[in-house]
Structure formats: C-alpha cells, structure tokens
Rosetta silent file (secondary structure, phi, psi, omega in degrees, C-alpha in Angstrom):
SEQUENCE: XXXXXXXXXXXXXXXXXXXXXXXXXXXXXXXXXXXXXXXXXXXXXXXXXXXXXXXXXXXXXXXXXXXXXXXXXXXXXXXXXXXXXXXXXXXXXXXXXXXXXXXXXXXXXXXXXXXXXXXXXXXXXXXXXXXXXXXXXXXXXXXXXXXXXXXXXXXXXXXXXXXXXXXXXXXXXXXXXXXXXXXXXXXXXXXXXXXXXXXXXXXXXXXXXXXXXXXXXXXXXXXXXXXXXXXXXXXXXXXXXX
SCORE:     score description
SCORE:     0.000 S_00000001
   1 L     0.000  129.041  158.790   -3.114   89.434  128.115 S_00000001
   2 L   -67.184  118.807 -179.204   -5.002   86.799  125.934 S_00000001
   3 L   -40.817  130.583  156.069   -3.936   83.268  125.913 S_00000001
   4 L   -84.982  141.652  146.912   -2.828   82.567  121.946 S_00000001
   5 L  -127.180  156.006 -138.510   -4.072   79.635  120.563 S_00000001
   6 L   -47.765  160.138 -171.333   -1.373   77.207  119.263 S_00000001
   7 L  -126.500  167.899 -170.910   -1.655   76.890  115.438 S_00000001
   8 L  -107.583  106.980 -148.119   -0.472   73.671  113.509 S_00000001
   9 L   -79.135   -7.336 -167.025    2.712   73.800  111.982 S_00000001
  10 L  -114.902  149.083  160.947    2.659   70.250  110.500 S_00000001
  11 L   -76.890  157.213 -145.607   -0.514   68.772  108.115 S_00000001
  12 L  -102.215  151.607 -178.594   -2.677   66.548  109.356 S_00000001
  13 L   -55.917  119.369  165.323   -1.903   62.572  108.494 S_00000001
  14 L  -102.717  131.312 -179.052   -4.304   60.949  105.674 S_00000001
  15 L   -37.343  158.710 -178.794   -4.844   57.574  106.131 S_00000001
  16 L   -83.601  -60.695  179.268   -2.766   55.388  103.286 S_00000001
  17 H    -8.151  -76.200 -149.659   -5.749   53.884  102.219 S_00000001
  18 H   -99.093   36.689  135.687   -8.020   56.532  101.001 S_00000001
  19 H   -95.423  -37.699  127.322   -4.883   58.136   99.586 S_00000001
  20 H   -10.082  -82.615  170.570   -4.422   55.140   97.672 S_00000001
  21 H   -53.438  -14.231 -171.428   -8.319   55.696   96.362 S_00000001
  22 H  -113.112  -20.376  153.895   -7.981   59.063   95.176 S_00000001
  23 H   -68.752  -11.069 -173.850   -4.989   58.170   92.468 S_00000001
  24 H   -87.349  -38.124  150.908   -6.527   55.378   91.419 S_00000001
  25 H   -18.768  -74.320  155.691   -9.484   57.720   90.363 S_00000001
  26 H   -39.692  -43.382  175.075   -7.527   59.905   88.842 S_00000001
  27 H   -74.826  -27.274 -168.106   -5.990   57.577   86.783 S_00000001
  28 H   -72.203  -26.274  153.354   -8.833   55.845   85.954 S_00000001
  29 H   -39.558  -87.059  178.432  -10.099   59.505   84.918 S_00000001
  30 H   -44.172  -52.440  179.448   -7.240   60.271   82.504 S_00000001
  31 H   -79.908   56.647  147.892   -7.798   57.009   80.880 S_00000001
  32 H  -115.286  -59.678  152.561  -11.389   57.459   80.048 S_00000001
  33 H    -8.019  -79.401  172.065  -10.495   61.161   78.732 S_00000001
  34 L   -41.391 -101.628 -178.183   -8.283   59.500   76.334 S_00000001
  35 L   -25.630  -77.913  170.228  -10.279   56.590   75.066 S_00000001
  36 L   133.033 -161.354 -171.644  -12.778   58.821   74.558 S_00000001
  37 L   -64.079  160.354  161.567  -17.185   57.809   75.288 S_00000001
  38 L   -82.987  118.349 -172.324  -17.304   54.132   75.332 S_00000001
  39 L   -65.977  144.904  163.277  -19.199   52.677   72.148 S_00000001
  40 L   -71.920  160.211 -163.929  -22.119   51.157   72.567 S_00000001
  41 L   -97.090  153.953 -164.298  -22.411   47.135   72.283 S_00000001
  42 L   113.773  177.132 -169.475  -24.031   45.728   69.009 S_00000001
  43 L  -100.561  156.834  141.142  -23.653   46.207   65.228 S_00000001
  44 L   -27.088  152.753  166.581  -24.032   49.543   64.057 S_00000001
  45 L   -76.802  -57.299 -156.461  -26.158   51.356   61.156 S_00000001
  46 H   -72.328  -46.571  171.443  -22.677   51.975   59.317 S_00000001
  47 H   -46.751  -58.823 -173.930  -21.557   47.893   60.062 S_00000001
  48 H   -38.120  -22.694 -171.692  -25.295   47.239   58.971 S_00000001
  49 H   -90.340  -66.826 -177.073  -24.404   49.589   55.775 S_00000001
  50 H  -100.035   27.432  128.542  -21.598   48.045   54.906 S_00000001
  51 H   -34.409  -82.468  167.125  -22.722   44.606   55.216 S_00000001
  52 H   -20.126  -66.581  171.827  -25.287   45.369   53.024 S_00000001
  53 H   -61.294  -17.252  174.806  -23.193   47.412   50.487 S_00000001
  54 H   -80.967  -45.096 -177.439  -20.594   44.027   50.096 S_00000001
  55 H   -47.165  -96.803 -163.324  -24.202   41.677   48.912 S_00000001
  56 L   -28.428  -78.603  177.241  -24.923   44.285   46.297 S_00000001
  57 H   -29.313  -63.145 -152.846  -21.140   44.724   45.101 S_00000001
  58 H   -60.787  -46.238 -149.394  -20.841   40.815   44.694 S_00000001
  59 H   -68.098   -1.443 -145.641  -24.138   40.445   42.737 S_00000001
  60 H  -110.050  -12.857  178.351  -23.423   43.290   40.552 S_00000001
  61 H   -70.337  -12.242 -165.624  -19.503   41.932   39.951 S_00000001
  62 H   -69.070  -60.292 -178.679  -21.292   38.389   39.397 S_00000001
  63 H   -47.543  -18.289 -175.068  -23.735   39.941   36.759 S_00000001
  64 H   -95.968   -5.723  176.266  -20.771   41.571   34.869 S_00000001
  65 H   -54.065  -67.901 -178.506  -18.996   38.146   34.856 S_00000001
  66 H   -47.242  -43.412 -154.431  -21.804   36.582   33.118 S_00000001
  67 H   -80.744  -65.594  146.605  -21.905   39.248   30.796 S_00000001
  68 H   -14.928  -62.177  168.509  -18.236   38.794   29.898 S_00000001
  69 H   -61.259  -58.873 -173.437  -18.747   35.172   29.361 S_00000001
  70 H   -49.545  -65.028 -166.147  -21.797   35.549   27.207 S_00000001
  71 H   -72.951    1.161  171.229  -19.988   38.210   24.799 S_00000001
  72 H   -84.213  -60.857 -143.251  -16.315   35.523   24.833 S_00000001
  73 H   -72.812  -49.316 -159.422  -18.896   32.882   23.627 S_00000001
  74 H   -67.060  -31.884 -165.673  -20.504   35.346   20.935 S_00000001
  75 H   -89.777  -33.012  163.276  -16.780   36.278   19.519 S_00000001
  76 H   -17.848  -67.859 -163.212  -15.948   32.853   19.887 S_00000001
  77 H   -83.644  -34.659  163.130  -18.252   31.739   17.817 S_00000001
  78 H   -71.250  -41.559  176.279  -18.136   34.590   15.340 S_00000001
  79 H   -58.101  -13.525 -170.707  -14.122   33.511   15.136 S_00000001
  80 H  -101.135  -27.190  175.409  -15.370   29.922   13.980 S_00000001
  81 H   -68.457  -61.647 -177.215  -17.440   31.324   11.758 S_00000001
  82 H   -58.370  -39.426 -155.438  -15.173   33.512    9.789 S_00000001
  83 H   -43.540  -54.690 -171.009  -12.739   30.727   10.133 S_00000001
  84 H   -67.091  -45.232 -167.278  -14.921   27.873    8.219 S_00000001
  85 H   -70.870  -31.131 -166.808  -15.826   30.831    5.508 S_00000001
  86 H   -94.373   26.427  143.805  -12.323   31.595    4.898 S_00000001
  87 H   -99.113  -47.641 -173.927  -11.399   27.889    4.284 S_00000001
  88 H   -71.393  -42.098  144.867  -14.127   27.554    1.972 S_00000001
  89 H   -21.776  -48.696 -172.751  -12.574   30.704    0.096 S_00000001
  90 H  -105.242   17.249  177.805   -9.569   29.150   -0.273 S_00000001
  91 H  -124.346  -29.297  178.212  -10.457   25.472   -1.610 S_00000001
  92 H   -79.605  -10.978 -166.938  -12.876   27.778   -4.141 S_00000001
  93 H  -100.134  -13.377 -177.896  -10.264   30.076   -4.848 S_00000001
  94 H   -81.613  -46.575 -169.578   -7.598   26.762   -5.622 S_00000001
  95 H   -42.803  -44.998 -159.016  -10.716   25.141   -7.628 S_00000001
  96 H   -89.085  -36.993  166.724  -10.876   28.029   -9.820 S_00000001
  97 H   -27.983  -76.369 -161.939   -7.416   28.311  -10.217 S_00000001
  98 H   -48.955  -37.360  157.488   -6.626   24.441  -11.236 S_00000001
  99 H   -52.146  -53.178  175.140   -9.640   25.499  -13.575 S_00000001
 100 H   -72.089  -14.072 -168.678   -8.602   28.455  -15.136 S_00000001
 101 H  -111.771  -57.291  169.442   -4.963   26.885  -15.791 S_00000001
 102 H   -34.302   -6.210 -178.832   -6.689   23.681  -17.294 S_00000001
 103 H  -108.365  -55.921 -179.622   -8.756   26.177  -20.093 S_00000001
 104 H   -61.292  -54.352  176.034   -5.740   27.752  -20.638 S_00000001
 105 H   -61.826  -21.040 -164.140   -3.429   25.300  -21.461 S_00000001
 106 H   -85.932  -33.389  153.971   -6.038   23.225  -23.335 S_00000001
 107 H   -26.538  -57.500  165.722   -6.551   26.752  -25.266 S_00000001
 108 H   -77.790  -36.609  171.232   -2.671   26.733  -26.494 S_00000001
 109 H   -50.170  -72.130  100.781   -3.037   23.263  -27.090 S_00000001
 110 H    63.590  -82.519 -176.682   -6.122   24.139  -29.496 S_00000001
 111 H   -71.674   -8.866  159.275   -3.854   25.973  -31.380 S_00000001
 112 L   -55.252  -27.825 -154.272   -1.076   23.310  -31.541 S_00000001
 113 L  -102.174   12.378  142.410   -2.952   20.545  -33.421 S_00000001
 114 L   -78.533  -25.580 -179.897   -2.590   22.019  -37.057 S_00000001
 115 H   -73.377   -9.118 -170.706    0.957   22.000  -36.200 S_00000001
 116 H   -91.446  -27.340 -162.031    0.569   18.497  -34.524 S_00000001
 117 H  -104.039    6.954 -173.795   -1.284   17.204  -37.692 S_00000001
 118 H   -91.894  -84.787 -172.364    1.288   18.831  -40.184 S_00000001
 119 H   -29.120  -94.819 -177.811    3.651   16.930  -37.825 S_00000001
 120 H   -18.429  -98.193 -153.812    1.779   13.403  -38.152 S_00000001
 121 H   -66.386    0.449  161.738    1.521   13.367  -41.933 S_00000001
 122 H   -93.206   -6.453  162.034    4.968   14.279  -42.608 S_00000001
 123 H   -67.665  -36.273  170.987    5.563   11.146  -40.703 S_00000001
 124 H   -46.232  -53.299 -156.619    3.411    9.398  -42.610 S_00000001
 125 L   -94.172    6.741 -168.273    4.875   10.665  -45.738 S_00000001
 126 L    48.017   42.139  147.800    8.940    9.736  -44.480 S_00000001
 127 L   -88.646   30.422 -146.703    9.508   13.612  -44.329 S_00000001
 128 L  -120.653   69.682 -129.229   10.061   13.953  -41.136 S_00000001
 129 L  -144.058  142.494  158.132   13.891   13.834  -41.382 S_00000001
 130 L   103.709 -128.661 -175.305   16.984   15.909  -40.016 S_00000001
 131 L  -109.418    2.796  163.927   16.720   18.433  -37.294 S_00000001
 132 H   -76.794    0.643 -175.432   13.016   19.200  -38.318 S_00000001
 133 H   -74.279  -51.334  177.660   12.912   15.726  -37.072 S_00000001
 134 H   -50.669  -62.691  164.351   14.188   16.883  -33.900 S_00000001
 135 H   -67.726  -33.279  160.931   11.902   19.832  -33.131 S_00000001
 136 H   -66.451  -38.877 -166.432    8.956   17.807  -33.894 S_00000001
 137 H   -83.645  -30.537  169.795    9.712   15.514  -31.579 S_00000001
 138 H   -69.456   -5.473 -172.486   10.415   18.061  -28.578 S_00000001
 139 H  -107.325    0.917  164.616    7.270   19.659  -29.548 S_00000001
 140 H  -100.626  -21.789  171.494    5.397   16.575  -29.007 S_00000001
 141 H   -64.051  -34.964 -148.824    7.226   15.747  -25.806 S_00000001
 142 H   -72.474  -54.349 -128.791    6.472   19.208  -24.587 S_00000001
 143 L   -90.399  -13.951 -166.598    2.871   19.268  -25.595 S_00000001
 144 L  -101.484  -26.319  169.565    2.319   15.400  -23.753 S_00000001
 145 L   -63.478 -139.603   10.500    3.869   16.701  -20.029 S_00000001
 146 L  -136.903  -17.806 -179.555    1.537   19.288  -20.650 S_00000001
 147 L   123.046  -14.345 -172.302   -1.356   16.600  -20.765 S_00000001
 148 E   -62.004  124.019  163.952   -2.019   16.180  -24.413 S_00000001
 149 L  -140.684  129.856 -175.420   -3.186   12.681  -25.319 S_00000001
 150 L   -54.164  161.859 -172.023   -3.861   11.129  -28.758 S_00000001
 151 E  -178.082  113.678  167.570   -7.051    8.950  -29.549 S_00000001
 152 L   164.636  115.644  179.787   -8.184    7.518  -32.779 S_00000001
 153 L  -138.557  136.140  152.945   -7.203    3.673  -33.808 S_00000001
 154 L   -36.543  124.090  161.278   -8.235    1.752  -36.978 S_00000001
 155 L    94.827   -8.085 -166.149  -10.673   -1.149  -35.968 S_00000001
 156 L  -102.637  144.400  161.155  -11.743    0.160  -32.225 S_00000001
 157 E   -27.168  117.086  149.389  -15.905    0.650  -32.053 S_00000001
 158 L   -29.842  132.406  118.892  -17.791    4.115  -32.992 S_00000001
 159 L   -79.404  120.149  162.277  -18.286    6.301  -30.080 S_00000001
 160 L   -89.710   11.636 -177.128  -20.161    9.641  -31.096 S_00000001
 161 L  -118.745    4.479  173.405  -19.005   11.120  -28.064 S_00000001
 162 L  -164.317   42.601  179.736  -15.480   11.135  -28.802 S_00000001
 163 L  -160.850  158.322 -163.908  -15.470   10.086  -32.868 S_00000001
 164 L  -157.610   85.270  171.715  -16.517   12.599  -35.820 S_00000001
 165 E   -84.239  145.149 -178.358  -17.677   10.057  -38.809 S_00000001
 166 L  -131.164  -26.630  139.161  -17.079   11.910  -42.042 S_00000001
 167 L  -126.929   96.293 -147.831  -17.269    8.915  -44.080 S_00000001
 168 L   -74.834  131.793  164.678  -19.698    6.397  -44.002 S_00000001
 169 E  -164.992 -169.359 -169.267  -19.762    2.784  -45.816 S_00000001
 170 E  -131.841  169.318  179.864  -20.688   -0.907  -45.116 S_00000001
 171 E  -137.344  160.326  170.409  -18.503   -4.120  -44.864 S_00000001
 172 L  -113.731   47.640  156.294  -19.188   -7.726  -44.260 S_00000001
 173 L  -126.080    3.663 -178.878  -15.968   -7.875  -41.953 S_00000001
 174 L  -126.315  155.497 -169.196  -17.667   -5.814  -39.072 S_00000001
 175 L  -127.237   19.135  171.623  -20.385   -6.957  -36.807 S_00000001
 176 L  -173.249  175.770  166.198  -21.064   -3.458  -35.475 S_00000001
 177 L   -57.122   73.515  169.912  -20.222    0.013  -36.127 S_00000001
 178 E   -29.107  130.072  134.799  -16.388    0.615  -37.135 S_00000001
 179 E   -77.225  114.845  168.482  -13.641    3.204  -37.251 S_00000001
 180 E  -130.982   11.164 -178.315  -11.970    1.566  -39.950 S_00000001
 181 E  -141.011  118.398 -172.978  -10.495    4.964  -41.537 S_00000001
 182 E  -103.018  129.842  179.841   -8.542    7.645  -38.804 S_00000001
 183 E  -106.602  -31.783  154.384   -8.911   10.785  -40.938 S_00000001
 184 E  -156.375  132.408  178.313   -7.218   13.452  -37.968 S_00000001
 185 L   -60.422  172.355 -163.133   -6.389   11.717  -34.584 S_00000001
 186 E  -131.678  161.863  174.155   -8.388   13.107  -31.944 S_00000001
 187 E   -98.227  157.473  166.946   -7.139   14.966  -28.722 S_00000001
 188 E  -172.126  147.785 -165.038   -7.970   15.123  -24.782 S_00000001
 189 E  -119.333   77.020  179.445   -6.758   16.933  -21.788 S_00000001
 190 L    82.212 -117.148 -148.660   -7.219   14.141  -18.674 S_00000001
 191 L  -101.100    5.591 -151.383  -11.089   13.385  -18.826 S_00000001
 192 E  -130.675  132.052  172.951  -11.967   16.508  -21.374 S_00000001
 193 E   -80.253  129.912 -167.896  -12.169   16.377  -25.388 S_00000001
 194 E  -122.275  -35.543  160.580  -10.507   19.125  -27.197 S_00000001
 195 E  -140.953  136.775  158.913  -10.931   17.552  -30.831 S_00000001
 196 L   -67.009  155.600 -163.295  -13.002   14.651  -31.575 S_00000001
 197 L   -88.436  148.044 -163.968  -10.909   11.675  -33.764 S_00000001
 198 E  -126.243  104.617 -166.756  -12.292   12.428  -37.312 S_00000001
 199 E  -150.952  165.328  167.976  -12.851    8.722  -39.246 S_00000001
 200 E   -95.030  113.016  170.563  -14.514    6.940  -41.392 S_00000001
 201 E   -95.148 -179.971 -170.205  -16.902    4.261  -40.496 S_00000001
 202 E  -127.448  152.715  176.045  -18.064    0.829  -41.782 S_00000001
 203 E  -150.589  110.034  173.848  -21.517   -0.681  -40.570 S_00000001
 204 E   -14.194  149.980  178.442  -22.185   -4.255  -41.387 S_00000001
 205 L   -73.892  124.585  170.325  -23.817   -5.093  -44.583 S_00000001
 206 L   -28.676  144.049 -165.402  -28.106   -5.133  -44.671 S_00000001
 207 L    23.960   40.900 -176.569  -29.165   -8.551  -44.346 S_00000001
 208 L   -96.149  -25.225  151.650  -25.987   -9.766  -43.582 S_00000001
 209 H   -31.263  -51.449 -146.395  -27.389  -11.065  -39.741 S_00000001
 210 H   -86.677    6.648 -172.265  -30.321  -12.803  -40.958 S_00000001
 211 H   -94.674  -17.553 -174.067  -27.765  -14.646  -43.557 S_00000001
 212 H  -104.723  -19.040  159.740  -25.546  -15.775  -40.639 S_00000001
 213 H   -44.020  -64.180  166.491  -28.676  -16.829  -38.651 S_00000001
 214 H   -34.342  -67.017  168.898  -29.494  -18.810  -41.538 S_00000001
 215 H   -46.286  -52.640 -155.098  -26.183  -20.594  -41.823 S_00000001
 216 H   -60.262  -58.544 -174.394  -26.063  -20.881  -37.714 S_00000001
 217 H   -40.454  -70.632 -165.014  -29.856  -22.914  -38.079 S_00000001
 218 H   -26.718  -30.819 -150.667  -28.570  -24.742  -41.050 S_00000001
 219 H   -75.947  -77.392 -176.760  -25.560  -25.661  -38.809 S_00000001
 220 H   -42.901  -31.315  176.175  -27.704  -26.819  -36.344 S_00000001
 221 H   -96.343   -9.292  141.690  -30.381  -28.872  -38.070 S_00000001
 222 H   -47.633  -47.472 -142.655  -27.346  -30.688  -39.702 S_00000001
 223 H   -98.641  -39.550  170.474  -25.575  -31.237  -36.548 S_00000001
 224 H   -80.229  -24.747  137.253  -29.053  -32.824  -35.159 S_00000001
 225 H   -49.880   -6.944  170.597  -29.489  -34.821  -38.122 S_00000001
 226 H   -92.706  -24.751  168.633  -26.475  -36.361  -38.042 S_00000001
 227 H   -64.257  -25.489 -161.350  -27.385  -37.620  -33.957 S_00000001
 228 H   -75.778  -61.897  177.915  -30.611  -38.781  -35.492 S_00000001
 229 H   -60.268  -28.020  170.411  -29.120  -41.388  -38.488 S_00000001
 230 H   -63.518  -37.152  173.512  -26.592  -42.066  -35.729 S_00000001
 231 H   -59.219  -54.542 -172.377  -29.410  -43.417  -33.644 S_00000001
 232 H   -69.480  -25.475  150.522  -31.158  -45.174  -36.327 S_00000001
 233 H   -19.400  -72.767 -169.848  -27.651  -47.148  -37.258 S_00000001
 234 H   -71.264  -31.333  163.634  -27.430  -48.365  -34.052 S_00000001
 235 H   -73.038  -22.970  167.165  -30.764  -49.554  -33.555 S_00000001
 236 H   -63.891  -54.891  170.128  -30.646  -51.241  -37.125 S_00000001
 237 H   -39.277  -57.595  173.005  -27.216  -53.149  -35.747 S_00000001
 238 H   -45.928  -54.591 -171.354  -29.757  -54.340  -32.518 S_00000001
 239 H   -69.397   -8.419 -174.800  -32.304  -55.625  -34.287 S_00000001
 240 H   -89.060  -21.886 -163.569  -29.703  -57.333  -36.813 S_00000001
 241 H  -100.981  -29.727  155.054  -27.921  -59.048  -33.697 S_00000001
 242 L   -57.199    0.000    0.000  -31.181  -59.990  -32.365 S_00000001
C-alpha cells in the first residue's frame, strides 16, 4: 500500500500587512473608475474660448450703449426743437388773435360814428332829452369800454396825421396853424385812427411876423434910448456939481 499524502484542510495565513495593501488598491481603483481620467493641468481651448467670447460680448454691449445714448441725445434734441416751435405758434397764434379782435371791433365801431355824430349834435342842439337821452348815453358808455376815444378840441395845434382841414382861413390871434373850428370829432382805438377830427383851420395873417418884429425892435431901441438920456442926465448933474 502507498503512503497518502496529507492534504491541507485549513488555508494558508496571509500576512496582515499585504492584506492591508491589496484593499487599499482596490479602493483606490473604484475611486478612479468613478472620477473618471484625471484632467489635465492648465487652461483649456474651451476656458481660452470663453475668455475670449466675454471681451467680444462686452465691446459689442459697450458699442450698443453708445448707440443708445447718441439716438436719446438726437430725440432729445428733436423734443426741444418741436417744443420752442410750438411756443412760437402759440404767441403768433395769440398775436393774431388780439389782432383780428382789434379790426373787428374797430370795424363795428366804423359803423357807430354816424350814430355817434347824430348823437353829438342833438346834444348840441338841447334834443337830447327823455329816454332817447338814456340810450344815447349807454351807447356811448358801451362803445368807450370797448376802446372808443374822442379827439378834436377848438384851439389845440394842426396835426395832419390825425386832423382833416376842410376849411381854411387866417387870423391875427394864432401864431401857428389852428383848429379853431371841430367840424366831426375824430375817433381812435388805443394808438390807431379810425376817423380823422374834421376842422377848420386858421394860419396867422401874411406879414403879420415881420410886423411884430418891427414892434419887438422898436421896443428895444426905445428901451436903449431911454438908458442912454439916463446916462447923459447924470453926467450933466456931475459936471453941474463940479
């Protein structure tokens, strides 16, 4: 019979150590798995990309800034524009107004003054009596808020720019050109003439200056002849007292 030989019923002992070494492997395994390759160190093409890609973005929001500003300044500027036209609109559109209602009214006025001058000479004439008395006088009130103002006085200076002579003569009481006859009073609206005052002037008489010249010398060669014989008086007394 052949010797058997003995077999090993138990496994053989591994050192703690290098048992130790082979999980730490493993694990160190699994976590690489997991993580996945290890990146390389440094920036990238795609950091380098979108570096790049940030410059460009600012410059192109910067350029649309400007461009923003530039077209608030143009409507700005257009709004200032309209603004100042439409003020000048509206002081041309009151001008023409205050104009057009100044034409009108002196226009009904126009047509007031035969009735104004009917009115006047029935005062003149003491007719102007009762309750036509009355209505003339509200129609004269009316027509002076309204702006109407008389002009035309006996004895005040020609003007030909607001006088209408219609009769002409000469006087020795005036020392210039006279109204010294109101023929129809004359009208105005503020600064504007609506009827010139319609009179009769007087103009000094022809050589009636050079006659008061005359007198004025005479006056004067009198008035030094009487200093002269006062002087010789008094030297006649000296020599008498001498």
């Amino acid at each position: 019979m052949t010797e058997e030989t003995p077999g090993f019923d138990q496994e053989p002992e591994v050192p703690d150590d290098a048992a130790q070494s082979d999980e730490a492997a493993a694990k160190a395994a699994g976590s690489a798995e997991k993580a996945g390759p290890e990146a390389p160190s440094g920036d990238t093409k795609e950091d380098k990309g979108r570096t790049g890609g940030g410059s460009a973005g600012e410059a192109a929001l910067t350029a649309q800034l400007d461009q923003t500003r530039t077209a608030l300044h143009e409507r700005t500027q257009d709004l200032q524009r309209l603004q100042a036209e439409f003020q000048n609109y509206r002081r041309r559109v009151e001008r023409d107004r205050a104009a057009v209602k100044e034409v009108a009214v002196a226009n009904l006025l126009t047509e007031l003054l035969p009735v104004l001058d009917d009115i006047g000479r029935a005062r003149d004439h003491g007719e102007l009596v009762g309750g036509f008395k009355s209505v003339a006088e509200s129609l004269e009130m009316v027509a002076a808020k309204m702006g109407l103002m008389q002009f035309g006085k006996e004895g005040e200076p020609f003007d030909p720019t607001v006088h209408e002579a219609l009769m002409h003569s000469y006087s020795p009481d005036v020392t210039e050109t006279t109204c010294v006859q109101v023929l129809q009073p004359g009208y105005r609206i503020g600064e504007r003439t609506i009827r010139p005052a319609r009179v009769g002037v007087a103009e000094p008489q022809p050589g009636a200056p050079a006659k008061a010249e005359e007198e004025s010398e005479a006056a004067e060669s009198k008035e030094a002849k009487g200093g002269s014989d006062a002087g010789d008086e008094k030297d006649d007394g000296d020599t008498a007292e001498a």
